[in-house]
Structure formats: structure tokens, C-alpha cells
Steps between C-alpha positions, in 0.01 A plus 500: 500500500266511187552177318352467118475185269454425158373221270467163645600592846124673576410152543685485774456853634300835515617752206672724766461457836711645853740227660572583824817424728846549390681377209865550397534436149386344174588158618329529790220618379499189227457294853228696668265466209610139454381426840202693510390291161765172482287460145705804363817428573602305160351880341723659713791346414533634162330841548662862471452777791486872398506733744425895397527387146822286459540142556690453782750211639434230766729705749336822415378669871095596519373740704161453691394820273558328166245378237665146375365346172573155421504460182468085322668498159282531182485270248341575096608780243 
């Protein structure tokens, strides 16, 4: 699956980049990248995952075809 992240969280990743292997859902997903940079995990915790254009729930089922963007939230006016 295609994986894309904003703001702060390039400094703990590539823009977009491919993660390989199977994942089931959000949650999980929130673990994979955790482990693969234990830095971004706090981030994590209070980011939003869209998936085709609409945020989507911890539970919500990826497909190894889907383009994931994890999104921090935004702070100013």
C-alpha cells in the first residue's frame, strides 16, 4: 500500500513511500509505522487517516491497493 504524510511526520518518514506486507486496518497500521520509527508514535497517536478522500475510523479495513494519508492536526488560523 501507498502510504503519504504530512507536516511534522516527514521527519520521521519519506513523503509517500510503498509499505509492503499485509495490514488489516487503521489501527494496525498506527503500529507498523510506530515500529518501523518508535520516535513517531506520540505523532501517531493523535493523527487522522483518509483513505480515497474521507477520514476514516481505526477499524476501517485497507486494502494492499490503497493510498493511506496520515494526516497530523493543524494548528494557526
Amino acid at each position: 500500500m501507498k502510504v503519504q504524510v504530512f507536516a511534522a511526520l516527514k521527519d520521521y518518514f519519506d513523503k509517500e513511500f510503498e509499505l509492503a506486507g499485509e495490514v488489516q486496518d487503521v489501527a494496525s497500521l498506527k503500529e507498523r509505522l510506530s515500529a518501523l520509527n518508535p520516535g513517531s508514535r506520540n505523532m501517531l497517536q493523535i493523527c487522522r487517516f483518509a483513505v480515497g478522500d474521507e477520514f476514516v475510523p481505526q477499524d476501517f479495513q485497507l486494502k494492499e491497493s490503497d493510498t493511506v494519508c496520515v494526516i497530523p492536526p493543524s494548528s494557526g488560523g
